[in-house]
C-alpha positions as CSV (number, residue, x, y, z in Angstrom):
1,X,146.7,-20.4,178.2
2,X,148.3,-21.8,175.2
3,X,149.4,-18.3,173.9
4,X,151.1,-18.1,177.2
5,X,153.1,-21.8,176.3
6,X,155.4,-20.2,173.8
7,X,156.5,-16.7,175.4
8,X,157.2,-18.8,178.9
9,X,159.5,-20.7,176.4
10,X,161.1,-18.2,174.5
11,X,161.7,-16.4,177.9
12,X,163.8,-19.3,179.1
13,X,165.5,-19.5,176.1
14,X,166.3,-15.9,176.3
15,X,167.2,-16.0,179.8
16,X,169.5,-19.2,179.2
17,X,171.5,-17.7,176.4
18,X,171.8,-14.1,178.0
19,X,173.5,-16.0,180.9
20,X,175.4,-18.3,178.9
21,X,177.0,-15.0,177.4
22,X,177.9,-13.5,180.4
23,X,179.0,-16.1,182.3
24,X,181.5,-18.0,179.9
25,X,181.6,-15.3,178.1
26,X,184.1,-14.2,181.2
27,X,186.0,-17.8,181.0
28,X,186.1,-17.3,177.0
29,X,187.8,-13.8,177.0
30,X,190.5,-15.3,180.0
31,X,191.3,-18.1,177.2
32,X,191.7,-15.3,174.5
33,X,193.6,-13.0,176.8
34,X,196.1,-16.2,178.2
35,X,198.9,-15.7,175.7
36,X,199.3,-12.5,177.3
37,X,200.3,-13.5,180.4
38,X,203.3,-15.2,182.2
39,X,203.4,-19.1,183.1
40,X,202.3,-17.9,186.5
41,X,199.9,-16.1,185.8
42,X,198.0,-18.1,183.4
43,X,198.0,-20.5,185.9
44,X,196.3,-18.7,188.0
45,X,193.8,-17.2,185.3
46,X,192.9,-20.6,184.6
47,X,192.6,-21.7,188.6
48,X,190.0,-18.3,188.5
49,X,187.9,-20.1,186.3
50,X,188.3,-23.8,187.7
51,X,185.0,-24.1,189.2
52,X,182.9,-22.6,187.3
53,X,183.3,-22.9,183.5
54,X,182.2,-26.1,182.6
55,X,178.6,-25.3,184.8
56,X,178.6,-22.3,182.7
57,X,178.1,-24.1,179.5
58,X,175.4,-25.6,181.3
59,X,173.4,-22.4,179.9
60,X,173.9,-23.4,176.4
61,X,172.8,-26.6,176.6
62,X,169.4,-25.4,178.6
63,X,169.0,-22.6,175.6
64,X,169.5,-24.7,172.7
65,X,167.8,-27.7,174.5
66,X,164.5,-25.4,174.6
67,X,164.8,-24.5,171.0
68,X,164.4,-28.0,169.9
69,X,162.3,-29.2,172.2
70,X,159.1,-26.3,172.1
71,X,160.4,-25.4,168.3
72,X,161.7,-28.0,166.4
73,X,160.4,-26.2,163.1
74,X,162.5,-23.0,164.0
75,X,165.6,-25.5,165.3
76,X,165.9,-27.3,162.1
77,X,165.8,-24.1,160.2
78,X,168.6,-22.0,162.6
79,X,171.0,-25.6,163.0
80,X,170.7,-26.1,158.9
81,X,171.7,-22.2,158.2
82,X,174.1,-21.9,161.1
83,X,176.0,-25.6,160.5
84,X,179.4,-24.0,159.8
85,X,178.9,-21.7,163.0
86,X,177.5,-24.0,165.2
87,X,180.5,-26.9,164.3
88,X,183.3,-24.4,164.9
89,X,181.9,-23.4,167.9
90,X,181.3,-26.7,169.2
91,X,185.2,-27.6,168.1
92,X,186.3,-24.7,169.9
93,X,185.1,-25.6,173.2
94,X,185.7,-29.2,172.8
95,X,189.2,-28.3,172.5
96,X,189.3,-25.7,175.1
97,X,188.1,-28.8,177.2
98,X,191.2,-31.1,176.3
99,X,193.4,-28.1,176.7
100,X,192.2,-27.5,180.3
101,X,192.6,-30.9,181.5
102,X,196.2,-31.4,179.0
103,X,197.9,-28.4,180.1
104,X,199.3,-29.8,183.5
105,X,198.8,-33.8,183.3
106,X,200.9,-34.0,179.7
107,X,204.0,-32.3,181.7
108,X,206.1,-28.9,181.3
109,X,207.4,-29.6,178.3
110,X,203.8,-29.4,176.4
111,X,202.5,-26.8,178.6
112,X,202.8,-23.8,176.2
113,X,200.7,-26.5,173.5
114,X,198.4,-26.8,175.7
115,X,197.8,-23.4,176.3
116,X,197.8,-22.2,172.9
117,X,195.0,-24.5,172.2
118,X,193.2,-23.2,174.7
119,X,193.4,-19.9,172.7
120,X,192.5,-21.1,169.9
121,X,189.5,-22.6,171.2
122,X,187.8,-19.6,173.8
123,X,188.8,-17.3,170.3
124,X,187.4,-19.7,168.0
125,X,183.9,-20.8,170.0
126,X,183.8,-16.4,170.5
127,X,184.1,-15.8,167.1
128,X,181.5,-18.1,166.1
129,X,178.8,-17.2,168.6
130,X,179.4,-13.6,166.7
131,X,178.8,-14.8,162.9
132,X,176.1,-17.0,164.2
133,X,174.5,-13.6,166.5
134,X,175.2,-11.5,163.3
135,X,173.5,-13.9,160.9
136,X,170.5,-14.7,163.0
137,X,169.7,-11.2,163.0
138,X,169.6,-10.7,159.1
139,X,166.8,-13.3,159.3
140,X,169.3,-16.5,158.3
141,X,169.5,-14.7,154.5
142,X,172.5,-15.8,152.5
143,X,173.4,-12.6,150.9
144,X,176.6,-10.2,150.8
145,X,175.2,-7.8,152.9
146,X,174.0,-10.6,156.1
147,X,177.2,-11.8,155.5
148,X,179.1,-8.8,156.2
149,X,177.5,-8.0,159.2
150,X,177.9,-11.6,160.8
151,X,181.5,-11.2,160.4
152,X,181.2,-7.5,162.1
153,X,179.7,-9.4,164.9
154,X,182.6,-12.2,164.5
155,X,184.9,-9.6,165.0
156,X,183.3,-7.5,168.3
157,X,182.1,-10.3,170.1
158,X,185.7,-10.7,171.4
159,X,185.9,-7.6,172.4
160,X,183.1,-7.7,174.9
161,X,184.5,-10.9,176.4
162,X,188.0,-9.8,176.8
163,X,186.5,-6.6,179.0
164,X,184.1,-9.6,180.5
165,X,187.4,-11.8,181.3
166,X,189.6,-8.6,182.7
167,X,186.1,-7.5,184.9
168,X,186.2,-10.7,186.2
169,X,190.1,-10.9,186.8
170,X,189.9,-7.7,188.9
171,X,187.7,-9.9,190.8
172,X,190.0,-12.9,191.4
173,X,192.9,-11.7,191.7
174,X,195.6,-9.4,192.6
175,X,199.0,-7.8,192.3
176,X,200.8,-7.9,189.5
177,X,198.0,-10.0,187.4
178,X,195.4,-7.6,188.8
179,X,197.3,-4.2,187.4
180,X,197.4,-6.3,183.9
181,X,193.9,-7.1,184.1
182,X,193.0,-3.2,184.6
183,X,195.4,-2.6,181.3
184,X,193.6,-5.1,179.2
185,X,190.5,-3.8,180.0
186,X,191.3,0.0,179.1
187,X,192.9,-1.5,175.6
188,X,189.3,-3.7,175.0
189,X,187.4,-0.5,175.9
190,X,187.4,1.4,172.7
191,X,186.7,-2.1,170.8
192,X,184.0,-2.7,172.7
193,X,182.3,0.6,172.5
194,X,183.3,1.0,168.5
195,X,181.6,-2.5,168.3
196,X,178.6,-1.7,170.2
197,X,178.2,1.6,168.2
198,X,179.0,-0.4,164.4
199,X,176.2,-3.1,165.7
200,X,173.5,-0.6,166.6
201,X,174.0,1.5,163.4
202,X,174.0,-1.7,161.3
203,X,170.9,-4.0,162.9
204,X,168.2,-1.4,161.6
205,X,170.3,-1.0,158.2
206,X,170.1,-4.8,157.4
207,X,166.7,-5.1,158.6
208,X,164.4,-2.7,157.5
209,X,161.5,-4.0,160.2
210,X,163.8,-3.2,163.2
211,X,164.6,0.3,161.7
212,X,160.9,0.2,162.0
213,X,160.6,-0.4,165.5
214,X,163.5,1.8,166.7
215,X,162.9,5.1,164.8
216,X,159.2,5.7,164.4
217,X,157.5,7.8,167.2
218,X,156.6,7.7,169.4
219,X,158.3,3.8,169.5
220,X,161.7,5.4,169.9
221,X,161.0,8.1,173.2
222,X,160.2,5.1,175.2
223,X,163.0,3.1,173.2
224,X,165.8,5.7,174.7
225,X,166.2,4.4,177.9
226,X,168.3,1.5,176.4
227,X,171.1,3.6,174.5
228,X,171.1,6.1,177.4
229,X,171.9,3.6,179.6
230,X,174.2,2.3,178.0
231,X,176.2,5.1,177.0
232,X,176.2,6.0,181.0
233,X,177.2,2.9,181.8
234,X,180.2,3.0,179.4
235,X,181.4,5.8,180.5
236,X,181.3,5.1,183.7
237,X,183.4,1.7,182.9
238,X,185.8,4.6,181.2
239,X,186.0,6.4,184.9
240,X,186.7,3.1,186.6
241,X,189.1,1.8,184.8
242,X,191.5,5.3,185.4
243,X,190.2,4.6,189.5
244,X,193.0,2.5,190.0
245,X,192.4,3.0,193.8
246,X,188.6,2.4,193.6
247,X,189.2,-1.2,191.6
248,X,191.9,-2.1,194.8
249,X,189.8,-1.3,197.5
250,X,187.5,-4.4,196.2
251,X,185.2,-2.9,194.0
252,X,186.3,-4.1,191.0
253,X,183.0,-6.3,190.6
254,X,181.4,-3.0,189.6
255,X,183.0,-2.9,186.4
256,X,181.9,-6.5,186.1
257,X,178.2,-5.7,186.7
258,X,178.3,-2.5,184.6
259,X,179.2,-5.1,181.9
260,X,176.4,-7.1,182.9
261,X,174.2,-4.1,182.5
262,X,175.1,-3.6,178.8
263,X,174.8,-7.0,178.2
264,X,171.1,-7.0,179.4
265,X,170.1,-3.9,177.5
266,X,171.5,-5.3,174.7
267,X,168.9,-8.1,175.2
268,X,166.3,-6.4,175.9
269,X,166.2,-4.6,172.4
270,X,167.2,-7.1,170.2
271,X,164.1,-9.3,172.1
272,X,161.6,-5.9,171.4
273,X,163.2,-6.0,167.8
274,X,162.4,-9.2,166.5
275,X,159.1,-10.2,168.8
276,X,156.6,-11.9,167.6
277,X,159.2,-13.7,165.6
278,X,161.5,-16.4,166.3
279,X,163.1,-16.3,163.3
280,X,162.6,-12.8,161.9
281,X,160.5,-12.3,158.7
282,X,159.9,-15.7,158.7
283,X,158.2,-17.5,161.6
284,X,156.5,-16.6,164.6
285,X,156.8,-17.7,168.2
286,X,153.2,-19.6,167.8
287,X,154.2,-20.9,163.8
288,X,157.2,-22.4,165.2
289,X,156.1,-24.1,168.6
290,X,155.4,-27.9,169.0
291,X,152.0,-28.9,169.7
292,X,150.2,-27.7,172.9
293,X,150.3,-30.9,174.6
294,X,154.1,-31.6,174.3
295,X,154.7,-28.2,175.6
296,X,152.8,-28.6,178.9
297,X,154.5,-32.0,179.1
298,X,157.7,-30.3,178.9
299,X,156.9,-27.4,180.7
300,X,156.5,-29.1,184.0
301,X,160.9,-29.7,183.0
302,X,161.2,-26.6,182.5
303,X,159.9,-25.1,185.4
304,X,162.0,-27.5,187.5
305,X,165.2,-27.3,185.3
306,X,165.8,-23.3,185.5
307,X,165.4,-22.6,188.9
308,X,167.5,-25.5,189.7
309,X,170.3,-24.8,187.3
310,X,170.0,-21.6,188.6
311,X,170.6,-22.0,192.4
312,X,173.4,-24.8,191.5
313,X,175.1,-21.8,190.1
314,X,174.6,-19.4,193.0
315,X,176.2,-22.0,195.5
316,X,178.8,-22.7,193.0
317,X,180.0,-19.0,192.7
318,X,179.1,-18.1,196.7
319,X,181.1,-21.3,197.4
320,X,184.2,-20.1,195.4
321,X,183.8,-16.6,195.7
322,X,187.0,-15.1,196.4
323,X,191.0,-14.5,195.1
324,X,192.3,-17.4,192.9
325,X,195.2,-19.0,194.3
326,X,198.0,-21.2,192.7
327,X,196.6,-23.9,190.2
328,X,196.6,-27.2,191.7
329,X,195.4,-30.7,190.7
330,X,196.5,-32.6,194.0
């Protein structure tokens, strides 16, 4: 039963940051693609996200929360490497915090301020969830080539939360702001899918042990279910995005779950590519977890936490669901 302890944690963990990702990942791409739009329609892009994005970071704080509490050894080792990351991520959302709350109370005449920081902040917390992605999967090494590929993933990460941020405008809105949203999402296509293609050519080069995994038989026949899908689901992104019709007649949440579908295949291999490791090359799931008795203690937390967090969020999202309308702080 103890060998079970550490999978049930690293599940949660998983499962926390996998929903983190999608879920603000959709409020972080609306803050990069703001500048883009009118005042009157970034109020409304920001009225689509109201509700919902400061419960979305609650995902964060239940992932990293795990990783300390059931393995500290593996925490203080991924916080020490990633302390550049981790602080300019933490300043970005702080400031896309103040900018939410700013952009209306400090009056017209700072607005545009306000939503420039707001920007700056979902672009710079993005880009440093990339460089911290792309340098946990080099194993934490400081050398040229792991710090080439964390900026790779510095740079693409955007790219799938601008498509994640468009999906989800096609969602809550409509008119005008709706026929934008479709247009920002065919321009983040080709970045998202040249990402996707640079990351899964790259991961086995910089790690020999993935490469491993992935390309030894008969490993990679059951292994092709993941890329197939994918690719599938891209390009069936690429036939609903030229559906104009199809989006209107309210199915634009397909292209948002198709998203969600990449997103979870792209879990599920990088979690077959590093298991038994937590920290790969280096530490184990069963090196790094806290004793046996503190992780039953906080199990019990755990078991009660999740589920909870996750139903808040379902009533949140059922109780909101529909179009945006007009911001408003009355």
């Amino acid at each position: 039963m103890a060998e079970f302890l550490p999978l049930f944690f690293v599940m949660a963990m998983g499962l926390s940051l996998l929903l983190y990702v999608i879920l603000d990942g959709f409020d972080l791409g609306i803050g990069i693609l703001l500048p883009l739009a009118n005042d009157v329609e970034k109020d409304i892009m920001v009225a689509s996200i109201g509700p919902f994005w400061d419960a979305n970071e609650t995902w964060l704080v239940l992932g990293v929360g795990v990783l300390l509490i059931a393995f500290p050894q593996a925490h203080g080792i991924v916080l020490t490497a990633l302390y550049l990351p981790v602080t300019v991520m933490l300043f970005g959302l702080i400031l896309r915090g103040v900018a939410f709350d700013f952009r209306v109370k400090a009056g017209d005449h700072r607005k545009a301020l306000w939503n420039g920081a707001f920007f700056v902040g979902s672009l710079a917390a993005a880009m440093a969830q990339g460089w911290m992605l792309g340098a946990y999967i080099t194993g934490l090494e400081s050398t040229p080539t792991s710090t080439g590929f964390a900026a790779l993933i510095a740079l693409a990460l955007p790219a799938l939360y601008v498509m994640l941020g468009g999906a989800w405008l096609l969602i809550k809105t409509e008119g005008a702001l709706f026929n934008k949203a479709v247009n920002w999402c065919r321009r983040a296509l080709l970045p998202m899918g040249f990402a996707l293609i640079l990351v899964s050519i790259a991961t086995p080069l910089v790690n020999s042990d993935i490469a491993a995994r992935w390309f030894t038989l008969p490993n990679a026949i059951g292994l092709a279910p993941i890329p197939v899908t994918c690719l599938l689901v891209y390009g069936g992104i690429g036939w609903l995005l030229q559906r104009v019709d199809v989006l209107e007649a309210g199915y634009g949440w397909l292209l948002f779950t198709a998203l969600i579908v990449i997103c979870l295949m792209a879990a599920i291999g990088l979690a077959y590519s590093i298991y038994p490791y937590i920290i790969i090359g280096r530490m184990t799931l069963w090196e790094a977890a806290a004793a046996t008795s503190s992780l039953w203690f906080i199990f019990w937390g755990v078991a009660v936490t999740l589920p909870l967090i996750a139903a808040y969020t379902v009533f949140v999202y059922r109780i909101f669901a529909g179009k945006a309308t007009a911001l408003s702080y009355d």
